[in-house]
Structure formats: C-alpha cells, structure tokens
N, C-alpha and C positions, 0 to 999 in steps of 0.2 A: 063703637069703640072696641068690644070684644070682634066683630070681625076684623078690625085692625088687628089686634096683635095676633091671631090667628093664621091672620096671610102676611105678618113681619116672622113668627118663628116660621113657617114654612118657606119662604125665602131665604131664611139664614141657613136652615137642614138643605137644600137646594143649592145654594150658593157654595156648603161646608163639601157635601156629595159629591158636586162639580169637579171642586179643586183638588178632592181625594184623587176623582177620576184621570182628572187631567196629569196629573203627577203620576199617576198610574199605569196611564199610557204612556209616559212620555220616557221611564223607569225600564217600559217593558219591549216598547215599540221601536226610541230613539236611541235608549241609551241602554238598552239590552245589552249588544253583544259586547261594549265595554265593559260590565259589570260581570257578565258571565267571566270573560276571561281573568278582571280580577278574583272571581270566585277560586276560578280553576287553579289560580296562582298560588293564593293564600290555603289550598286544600289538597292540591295534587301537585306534588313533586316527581320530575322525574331524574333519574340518576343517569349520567355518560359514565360508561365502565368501559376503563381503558384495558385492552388485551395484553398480558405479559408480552414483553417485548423478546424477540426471535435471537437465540444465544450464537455468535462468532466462532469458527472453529478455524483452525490450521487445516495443513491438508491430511494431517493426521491424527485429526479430531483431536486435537487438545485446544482448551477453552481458551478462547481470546478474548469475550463478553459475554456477557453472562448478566440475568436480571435477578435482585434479591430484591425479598420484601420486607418493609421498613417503616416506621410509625412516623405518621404527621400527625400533628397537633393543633386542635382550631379551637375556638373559642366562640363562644353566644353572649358579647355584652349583657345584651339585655336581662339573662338569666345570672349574671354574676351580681352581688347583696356588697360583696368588699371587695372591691380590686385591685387597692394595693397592697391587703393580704394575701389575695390571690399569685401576684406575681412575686412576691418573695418567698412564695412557697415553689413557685414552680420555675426561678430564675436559675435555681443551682443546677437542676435538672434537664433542663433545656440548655445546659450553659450558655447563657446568656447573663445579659445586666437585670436586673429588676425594673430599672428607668424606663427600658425598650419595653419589657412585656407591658407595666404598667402604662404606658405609650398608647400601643396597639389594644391593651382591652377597654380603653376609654376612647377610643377610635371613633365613637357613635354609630357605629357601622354592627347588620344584622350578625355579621361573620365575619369573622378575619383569621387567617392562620398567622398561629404563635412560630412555628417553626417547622420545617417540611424535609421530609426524608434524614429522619433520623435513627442511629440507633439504641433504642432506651433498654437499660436492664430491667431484666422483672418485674423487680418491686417500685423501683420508678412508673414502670407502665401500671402498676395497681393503683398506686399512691394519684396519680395524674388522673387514672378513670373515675376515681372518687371524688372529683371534686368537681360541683357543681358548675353546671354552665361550659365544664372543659373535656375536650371528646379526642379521640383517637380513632383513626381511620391507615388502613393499611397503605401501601403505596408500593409501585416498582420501582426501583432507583438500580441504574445500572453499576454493575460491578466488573474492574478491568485486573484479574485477577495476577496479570504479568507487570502491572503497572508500567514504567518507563518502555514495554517492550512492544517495538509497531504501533507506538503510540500515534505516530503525526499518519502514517496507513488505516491503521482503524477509525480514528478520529472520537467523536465524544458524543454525548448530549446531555440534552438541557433537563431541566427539572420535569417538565412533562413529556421527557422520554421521546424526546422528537432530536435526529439526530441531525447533529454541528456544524461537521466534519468528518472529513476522511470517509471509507464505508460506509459510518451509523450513516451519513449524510446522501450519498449515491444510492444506497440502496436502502433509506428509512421507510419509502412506503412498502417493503418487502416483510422488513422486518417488524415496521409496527404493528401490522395487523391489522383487523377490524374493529372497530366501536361497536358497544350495543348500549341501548336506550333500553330500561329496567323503570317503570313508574309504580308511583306509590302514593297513601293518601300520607298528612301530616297529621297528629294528635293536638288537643289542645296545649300541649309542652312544644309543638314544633316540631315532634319525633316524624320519622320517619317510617312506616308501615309497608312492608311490602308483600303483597299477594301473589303474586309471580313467582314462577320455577325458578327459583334463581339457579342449578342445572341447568335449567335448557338453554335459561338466557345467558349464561355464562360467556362472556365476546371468544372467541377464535384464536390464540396465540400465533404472535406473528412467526415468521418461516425461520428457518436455520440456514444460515450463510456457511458452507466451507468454502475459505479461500486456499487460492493454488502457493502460498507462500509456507513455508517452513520454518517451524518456532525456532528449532535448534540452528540453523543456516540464520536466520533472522540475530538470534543471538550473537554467533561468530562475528557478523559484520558491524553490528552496533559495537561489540566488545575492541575490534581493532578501531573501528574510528575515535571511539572516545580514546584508547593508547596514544591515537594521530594528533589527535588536536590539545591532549594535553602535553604531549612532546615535545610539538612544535608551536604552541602557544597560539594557535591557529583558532579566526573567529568561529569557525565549523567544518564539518566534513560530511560527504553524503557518499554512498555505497550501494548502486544496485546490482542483483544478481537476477538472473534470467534462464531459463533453460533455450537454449537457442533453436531448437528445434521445433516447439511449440508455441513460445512466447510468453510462455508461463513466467510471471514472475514470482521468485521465491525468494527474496526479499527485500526491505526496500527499506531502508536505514537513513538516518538525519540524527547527527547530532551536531550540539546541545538540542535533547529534546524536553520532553512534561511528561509528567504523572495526570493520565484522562481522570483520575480518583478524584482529582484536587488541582482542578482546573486553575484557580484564585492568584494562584503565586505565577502563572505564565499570562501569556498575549498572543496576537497572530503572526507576531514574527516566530513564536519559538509552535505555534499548532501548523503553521504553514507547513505541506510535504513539499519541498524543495525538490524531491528530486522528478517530480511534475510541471512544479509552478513557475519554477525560477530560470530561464533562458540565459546562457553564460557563451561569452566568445572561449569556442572547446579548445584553439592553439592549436598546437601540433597534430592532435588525437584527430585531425578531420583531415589528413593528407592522405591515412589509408583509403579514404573513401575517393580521392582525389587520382590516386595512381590507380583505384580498381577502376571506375571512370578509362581513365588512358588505357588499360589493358584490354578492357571492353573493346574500345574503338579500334584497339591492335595501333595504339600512336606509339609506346613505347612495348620493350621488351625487359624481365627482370635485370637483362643484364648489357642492356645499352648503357653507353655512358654519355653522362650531362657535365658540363665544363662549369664549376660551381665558383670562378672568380675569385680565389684563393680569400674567401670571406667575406668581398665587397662588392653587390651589385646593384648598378643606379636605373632607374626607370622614373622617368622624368625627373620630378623635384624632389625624388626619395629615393635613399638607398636604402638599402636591405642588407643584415649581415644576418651572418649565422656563429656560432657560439666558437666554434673554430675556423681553424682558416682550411678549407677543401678545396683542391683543384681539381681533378676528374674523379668522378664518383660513378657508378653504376647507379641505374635506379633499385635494385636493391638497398646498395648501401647511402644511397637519400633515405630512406624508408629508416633505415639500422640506425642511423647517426644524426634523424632527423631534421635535413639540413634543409633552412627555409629557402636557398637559392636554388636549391634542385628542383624544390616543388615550385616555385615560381614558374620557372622554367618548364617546368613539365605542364605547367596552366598555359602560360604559353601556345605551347604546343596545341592542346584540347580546345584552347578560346575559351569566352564567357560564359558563350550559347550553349555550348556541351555541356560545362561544368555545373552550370545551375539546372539545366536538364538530370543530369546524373543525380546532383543532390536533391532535388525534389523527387524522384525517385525513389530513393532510400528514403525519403519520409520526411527531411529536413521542410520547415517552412510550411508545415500544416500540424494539426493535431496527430496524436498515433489513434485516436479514439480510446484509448485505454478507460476500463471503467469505475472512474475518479473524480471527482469534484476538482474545478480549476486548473487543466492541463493550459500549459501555454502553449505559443505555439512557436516561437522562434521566427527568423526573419532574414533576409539578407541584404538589408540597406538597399540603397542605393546602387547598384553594382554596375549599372550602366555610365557612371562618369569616372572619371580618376583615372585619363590616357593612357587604360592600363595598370593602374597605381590599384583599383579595386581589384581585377583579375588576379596579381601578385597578391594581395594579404589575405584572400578567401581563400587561397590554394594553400597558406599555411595557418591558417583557423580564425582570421582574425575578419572585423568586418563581415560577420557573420555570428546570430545567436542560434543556441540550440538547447534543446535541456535534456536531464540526462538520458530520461524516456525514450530519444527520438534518437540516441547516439547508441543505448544498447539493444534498441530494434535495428536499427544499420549495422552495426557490428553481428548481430546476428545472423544478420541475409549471407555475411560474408563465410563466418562458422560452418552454416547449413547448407552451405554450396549455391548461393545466389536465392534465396526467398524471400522476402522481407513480412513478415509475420505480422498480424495483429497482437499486441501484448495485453491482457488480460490477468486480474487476481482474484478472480471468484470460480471452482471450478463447479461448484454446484448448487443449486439454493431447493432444501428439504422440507418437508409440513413437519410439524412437533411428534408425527408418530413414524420419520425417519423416512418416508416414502421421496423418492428424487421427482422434484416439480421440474425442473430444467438444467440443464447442464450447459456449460462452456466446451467449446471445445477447437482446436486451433484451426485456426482460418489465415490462411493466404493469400497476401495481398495482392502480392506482384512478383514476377519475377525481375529481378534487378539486373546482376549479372549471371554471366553463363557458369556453369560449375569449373571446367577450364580456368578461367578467370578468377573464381573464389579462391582456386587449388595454388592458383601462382600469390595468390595475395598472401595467404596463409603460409606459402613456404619463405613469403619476406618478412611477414612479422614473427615468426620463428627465428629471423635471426638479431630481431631488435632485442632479446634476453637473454641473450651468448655472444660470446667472442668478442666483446669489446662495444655491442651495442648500450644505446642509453637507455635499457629494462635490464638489466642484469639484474638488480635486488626483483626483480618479478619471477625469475626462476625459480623450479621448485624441481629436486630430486628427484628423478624416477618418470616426470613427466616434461614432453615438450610442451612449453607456453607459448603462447600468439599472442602479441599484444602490442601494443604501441604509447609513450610517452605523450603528455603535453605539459606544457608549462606556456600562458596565456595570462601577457598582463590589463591587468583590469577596467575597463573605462572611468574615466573620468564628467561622471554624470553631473558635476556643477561647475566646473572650468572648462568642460571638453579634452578633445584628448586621452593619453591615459596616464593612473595614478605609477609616479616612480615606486615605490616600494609596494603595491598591490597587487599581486600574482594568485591566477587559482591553479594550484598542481595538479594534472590527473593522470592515471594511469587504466588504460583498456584494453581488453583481451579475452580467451577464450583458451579453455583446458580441458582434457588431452588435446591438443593442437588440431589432431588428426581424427580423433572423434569427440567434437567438444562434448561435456555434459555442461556445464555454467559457462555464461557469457559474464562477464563485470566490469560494470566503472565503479572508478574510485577518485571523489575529486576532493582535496582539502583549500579551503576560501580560506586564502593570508596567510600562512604559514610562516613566522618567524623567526628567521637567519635564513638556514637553506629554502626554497622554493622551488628547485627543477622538480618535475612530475616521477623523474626516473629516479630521488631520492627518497622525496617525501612519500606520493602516493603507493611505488610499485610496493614496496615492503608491505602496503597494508593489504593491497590486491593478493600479494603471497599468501600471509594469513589466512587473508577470510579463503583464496582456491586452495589450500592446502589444507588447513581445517575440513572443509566443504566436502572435499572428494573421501577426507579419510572418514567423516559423518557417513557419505553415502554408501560406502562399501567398497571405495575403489583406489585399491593399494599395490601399487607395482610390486613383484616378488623380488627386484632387485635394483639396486640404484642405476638408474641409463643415466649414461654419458651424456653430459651436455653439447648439442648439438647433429644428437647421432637419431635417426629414424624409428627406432626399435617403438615394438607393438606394447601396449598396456598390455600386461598380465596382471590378473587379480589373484590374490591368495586367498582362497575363500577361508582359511583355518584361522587366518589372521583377525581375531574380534576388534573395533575403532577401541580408543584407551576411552574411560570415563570422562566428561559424565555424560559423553554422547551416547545415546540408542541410537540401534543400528539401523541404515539403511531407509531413512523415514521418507526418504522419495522415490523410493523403489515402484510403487504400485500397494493398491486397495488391500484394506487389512482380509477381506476376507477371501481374497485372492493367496494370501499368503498363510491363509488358517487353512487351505486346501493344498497348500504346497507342505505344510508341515507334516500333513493327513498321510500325502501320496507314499505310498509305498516303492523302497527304493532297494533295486534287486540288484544280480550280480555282474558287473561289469558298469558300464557307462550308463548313466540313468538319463531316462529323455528330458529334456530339457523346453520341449517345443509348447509355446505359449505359455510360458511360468514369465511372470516376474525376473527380474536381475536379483534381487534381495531373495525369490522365491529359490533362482538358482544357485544363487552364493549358499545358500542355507543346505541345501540340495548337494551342492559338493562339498560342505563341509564334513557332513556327515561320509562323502566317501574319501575322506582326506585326499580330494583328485585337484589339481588346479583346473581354472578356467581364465579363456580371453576375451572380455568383450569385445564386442563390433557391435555400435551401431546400438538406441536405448528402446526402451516401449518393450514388445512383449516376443518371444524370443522366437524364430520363427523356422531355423535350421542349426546343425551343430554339424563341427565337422569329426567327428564319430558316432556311427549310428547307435542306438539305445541296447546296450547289450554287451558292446564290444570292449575290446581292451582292458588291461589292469588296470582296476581304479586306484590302485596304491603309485603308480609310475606314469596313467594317462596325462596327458593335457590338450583339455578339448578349447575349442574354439565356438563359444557360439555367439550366432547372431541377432541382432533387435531389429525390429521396425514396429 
C-alpha cells in the first residue's frame, strides 16, 4: 500500500513537471515570437517625427507659406477618474461642445485626439497640462500668411502637413521632408521615455520653394478681376501674366477664390486653378495664331485683301456673320476688326492640314508641361467632317478647346520672335540653410514661326488698340500694345449646341509691343449686359500691363502718340507711386546689393552686366535717363563708361 501511494505522488509531480514543461515549450518555442512582439509593443514605443515643412517664397523672397507650431490635444481614457468633468472643464478651451469632448473620452479607445492644430493662450495651455490623463503635443500646421492671395497657385494641405493642391501638392515630397523614427521605452503610467539624441535624431526640414511669380504683379491682377467680375456681375474671371521671353510666370489669378487658412467654407470648384485646369473655346483670340500660320506659309501678305461678303458668308448648311457688315478688308484689318469671314477665309486658303499643324505647334492640344497639379489639355474635335463647316469655326476660335496656359505660351512665341517656351513657376528649390539645390531655368521648345513672321504679326496686333480697332480700352499711354480681342459663346454641355446668353470675354496681348516684358490673358466667364472681350476684358488687361510695368520700373518719359513707333525711354528719377516697391523682377537681391555698392564716377557709369533695376538705380543717382532694349542682364550701352554729361546724356542700353 505504501508503495502505492509513493508511485501515485510521484506520477502526479511527473505528470504536473510534464505539463509545466510542455507549456513551456510551447510559450517559448511556438508562440515565442508572438509574445515577444507583444512584449516589444506594450514596452517600446517608437515615435514618427515629422520634419517642419519647407516655407514658399516669391521671387523676392516674401513668404507665401510658411509652417507654425501649434498645440494638439489628446486624451488617455483610461487614465481619466471623471469624464464629464473632464470635458466641461476643457470644452470652453478647445471651443467646442462638452457633448463632443464627453463623446470622444468615453470612446473606449487607448487614445483619441480632442482637438488638433490649435492655438491655445498660456494659461489655457497650463490649465489643459494639469489635468490628468490630457496631454499636449506640438504640431506643424501650415500658415498662408497673404491669405486669399495665389491661393488656387499655392494650393493648401491637410492636417498632416501633406500637400492638396496647387504647389504644397506638385512639389509636397520637396517640401516635406524626411521622417525619422526616435524609440523609447513606456513607464508603468504609459509615459514615454526617450534615450536618444534627440539633436541628432532630429528629422531634416523640408526644402525652400522660390517661385518665378511676383506677389505685388500677383496682387495687381487679382485686384482688377475682382473690380471685373463685380462690375460686370460676372460668374468669374482669370488673369495670367508671363514673362515672354523665358516662360516664367509671374502671376496666375482666379477669382472668386479661398482663404488656404480656412479651407471649410470653400470646395473644388472655387480650390480648382482654372487657369490650367479648365479648357475654354478662346473665340477670336486664336485668329492670331491662325494669320501667323498663313504668313509662315507666305499664303497671305498684312496687306492683301479678303472680300468679307458685306457680313454674310454661307459654307454649306451654315452661314457665318461677323458683328458688322465688311466688304474688302486687308488681312491686317481682319486681324484690327476681327472679322470671323476674313479668318474663314484665310483657313481656307491654309486648309485643315496646315492649320492644325501650326496649332499643335504653338502647343494647342497637348499639355505645356507646366509644373502643376491637373493641367488639361484642350482638343480639337473632330475637325476632319463639317465640309468645311469645321475649318471655318476653328479659324475663328470656335470648335476648338484651349486653356489659358497653352494660349499665353503661343502668345509668347509670337512676343519673343517665334519660340514657344516651356512655362514654369518655380525658379529655385533651397535646403533650410539657403544653399540652391536646383534651379529652373528657360527651356525652348520649338521654334514655331520665323522672327520676320512674328515681326509682321506684331505690327497687326498693334493696330487692334488704335484707330478704331476692337482693343482700344487695351491702350496704355506711352506704350505700344499688341494684343487681340475675343468674345466666344459658350457650349451647351446638356442640350448641345451653344448657350444664347453665355459668353467668355478675353483679351490677349503683350507690352512694350516691341520689346515685350509681360505677355497676359484676361478672360471673364458670363459677364452681365456687355460681353465683347474688347469691352469687358481689355480694360482689365490695361490695369493689370500698366500697373505691372510702372511696379517694374518701366515709365515712358513722355506720353507717345497712339500708333506711332517711338522707343521706350525710362526715367530712372521717376520712383512707382505706393504701395508698390520698386522693380521686384528686375534680378537677385544680391546682385542689386552690389549695384548699390558699385561706385559711380564721372560721366557715364558702366552699365554692362547689372541688372535693369541695378541700372535704373545707377542712373538715378546721375539724374542721366536711360532706354531699354531687350531684359536679363545688360550686356552693351550705347556710350561708353566715362563719356558724356551725365546731367544732359541719354544712353541706351541693352539686355540679353
């Protein structure tokens, strides 16, 4: 009996040993590296530390975005004792409701944020750290310190600093930066412990964008459209400006726009940049492109004549009129009076095959690649049926989409003597200690037409804002304008067709005529009563080029005669009125801190390689005038450094 129970307990210690063992193994063997990783979880945290986000500049470094830091608020249920004392202490604070906080801290959840990217005074932020269970952690949250201004261009972002729209969106992985992973153990409270440099591991801040656009030029053009579209009771209006010779754009306007600050009250009709996204039949404004085509080919001459049907011409089961009645017109004065039977006519002449060759040249009916989020890309139907009926409406803008991007890159080629340009709004992107990581810089597509060619286009749309042409409100004292009307009624995208009362007005062009500095369109969508483009838009295209030139420093010393040749002369003694600063697209601030420097001796002071803004500043100081020729950096004068009374001289110098 006693060996009985002797080998019954030693079988049960046997049997108990076993089942330890086996549990043991099977803890350590099977279900190891599940358990380790919960160990690791509930023990070692590790933290994602986002890198300030990279600040937006102009191209004269003033701040377009900018990141500030700002208190979020999160909560540990499980460490909270009273929670709907908790949020009625902390609902007035957070403005919010007490129902919501009381909400979220009974969420059953280990964590939850009360409120993110805020920002709290002081004693608020004392009061909130004192109380059990509720924590404060910094945050970036971006800040648009011009609010409404290049807002639909810059574009926005979201709560975790990832960008929207516009730039933050094209160029977000420039600007965000790099992540770094910072681990740490937890306390028995859940704290967080960190052992690490937090120096070293500190993530990288993201890059510094200067774009090629211009706050104050940026201003001008948003300020006239909103005047457009409240005048005219107009659904919107868009505005860009261009430097023609590089491609640079230096502004790019949409109004009705948003506040990036307070995204909440808008949507993507009013964040959308239109003057990218949205492809519009241009009407009139696509004939220049159509007679430089024919001059190309040498089909017509400015001063051939087209027999314009005294108002009424039929091509098949459509006639065509034009707004008055023309019987022989010169193809200049098609161009001045823009008359839809002349350009008919002059399509005609070119055919299909030509025309849509020419226009996909200048760029129409692909992307410009410009560097933007949602460029469209415009189209041109069907253009192969319509016995002719398609050839006629293309040749006056119709039956053909474009948007604005790909009209004032073709208006450009024409400006610049035949180029067609890549257009570009970024000209540099910087590291956070200012050193240049890569630069933009103007790239040339193609060459479109010949400079001959550009020369004759330019001295026809020089007469579309004198003498009786339909741009006369586009004229501006002292300078010759280049430009052309449109007025283009609107499709009919749910009955076909197009809408009777829908018109988009625009007006396009380029100033000094003869050495442009800005290219601009100007279209207003609906405009209510009047609608011609040479009503509504030209006026606002004057504003924003006459604003524009007296911002950059370029002031005729005496009023020219409308229609007469005479040269730009600038007055360099002459300062722009408030509250423009002078010259802010001249060239590089520190190009112009060396032009201040330069010592200026007696007679004519050299001018060669300064700046335009370097040399206006240069001859102010010898109260001498000067003539431009030609932009970029100055390369000859026509008196050499030395010479002549600087109180009576006037030199002439040149850019390239």
């Amino acid at each position: 009996y006693l060996t009985y129970r002797i080998f019954a307990v030693l079988g049960f210690f046997v049997l108990f040993f076993a089942a330890i063992f086996l549990r043991a193994f099977d803890l350590q063997v099977f279900d190891g590296e599940r358990l380790r990783k919960m160990a690791r979880s509930q023990h070692i945290k590790t933290l994602n530390i986002q890198p300030k986000r990279g600040d937006i500049f102009d191209r004269n470094l003033k701040e377009l975005a900018v990141s500030v830091e700002v208190d979020s608020i999160y909560a540990r249920p499980a460490n909270i004792a009273n929670p709907r004392a908790t949020a009625l202490t902390l609902a007035p604070m957070l403005s919010m409701g007490s129902s919501e906080v009381e909400k979220r801290l009974r969420a059953g959840k280990s964590f939850v944020w009360l409120k993110r990217q805020v920002e709290l005074k002081d004693g608020d932020r004392a009061r909130i750290a004192g109380i059990e269970g509720i924590g404060l952690t910094k945050e970036s949250r971006r800040y648009y310190p011009n609010r409404h201004l290049a807002a639909n261009l810059i574009g926005f972002t979201g709560l975790d600093s990832t960008g929207l729209e516009g730039i933050e969106l094209y160029y977000d992985s420039i600007l965000k930066g790099i992540a770094k992973n910072v681990t740490g153990e937890r306390d028995a409270m859940g704290r967080v412990m960190l052992y690490e440099d937090m120096e070293k591991k500190a993530p990288g801040r993201g890059m510094e964008v200067e774009l090629t656009v211009d706050k104050t030029i940026q201003y001008i053009a948003e300020n006239a459209l909103k005047k457009a579209v409240e005048s005219y009771k107009a659904k919107g209006a868009t505005a860009l400006v261009m430097n023609p010779h590089t491609g640079e754009v230096l502004a790019m306007a949409n109004y009705p726009n948003f506040d990036p600050n307070d995204i909440s009250g808008a949507g993507p009709r009013l964040w959308r940049n239109k003057t990218i996204t949205d492809a519009f039949e241009p009407g009139s404004i696509l004939k220049l492109f159509l007679v430089s085509a024919a001059l190309e080919e040498n089909i017509v001459q400015p001063k051939n004549r087209i027999w314009c049907e005294n108002g009424k011409y039929r091509v098949a089961d459509r006639v065509f009129h034009d707004t008055k009645e023309h019987g022989w017109l010169t193809v200049e004065e098609v161009i001045k009076y823009s008359s839809n039977i002349g350009a008919a006519k002059i399509g005609e002449k070119l055919g299909i095959e030509r025309l849509i060759k020419y226009l996909r040249a200048f760029g129409f009916g692909e992307k410009t690649g410009i560097d933007l989020p949602g460029e469209g890309r415009g189209s041109f139907g069907d253009y192969r049926k319509g016995s002719g009926v398609a050839l006629c409406t293309i040749s006056f803008g119709h039956g053909v989409s474009a948007t604005n991007i790909q009209l004032v890159s073709a208006l450009s080629a024409i400006a610049n003597g035949g180029f067609l340009m890549k257009p570009y709004t970024v000209r540099s992107i910087k590291d956070p200690n200012g050193n240049t990581i890569s630069e933009n810089n103007p790239v040339i597509i193609r060459r479109v037409i010949s400079k001959e060619a550009a020369a004759k286009m330019t001295d026809m749309l020089i007469t579309v804002t004198h003498g009786g042409g339909t741009g006369g409100n586009a004229a501006i004292d002292g300078f010759q304008v280049a430009g052309k009307t449109g007025t283009a009624q609107k499709p009919d995208l749910k009955n076909g067709g197009y809408l009777e009362d829908g018109y988009i007005s625009s007006f396009m062009g380029f100033v000094p005529a003869r050495n442009p500095k800005l290219a601009i369109l100007v279209t207003v969508d609906e405009p209510m009563g009047e609608h011609y483009g040479g009503a509504v838009a030209a006026p606002v295209f004057r504003e924003i080029a006459s604003e524009g030139l007296s911002y950059m420093g370029a002031f005729p010393d005496q009023p020219m005669p409308k229609g007469t040749d005479a040269p730009l002369t600038v007055k360099a003694a002459t300062p722009p009125s408030p509250p423009y600063t002078r010259g802010g697209t001249g060239g590089s601030v520190n190009e112009d801190v060396l032009a201040e420097a330069a010592p200026v001796g007696p007679g004519v002071p050299d001018f060669t390689g300064k700046t335009v803004r370097a040399v206006l500043k240069m001859a102010q100081e010898k109260s001498i005038e000067v003539e431009i020729a030609g932009s970029g950096k100055a390369i000859s004068q026509s008196l050499a450094p030395g010479r002549g009374n600087p109180s009576s001289a006037r030199v002439k110098v040149f850019f390239r």
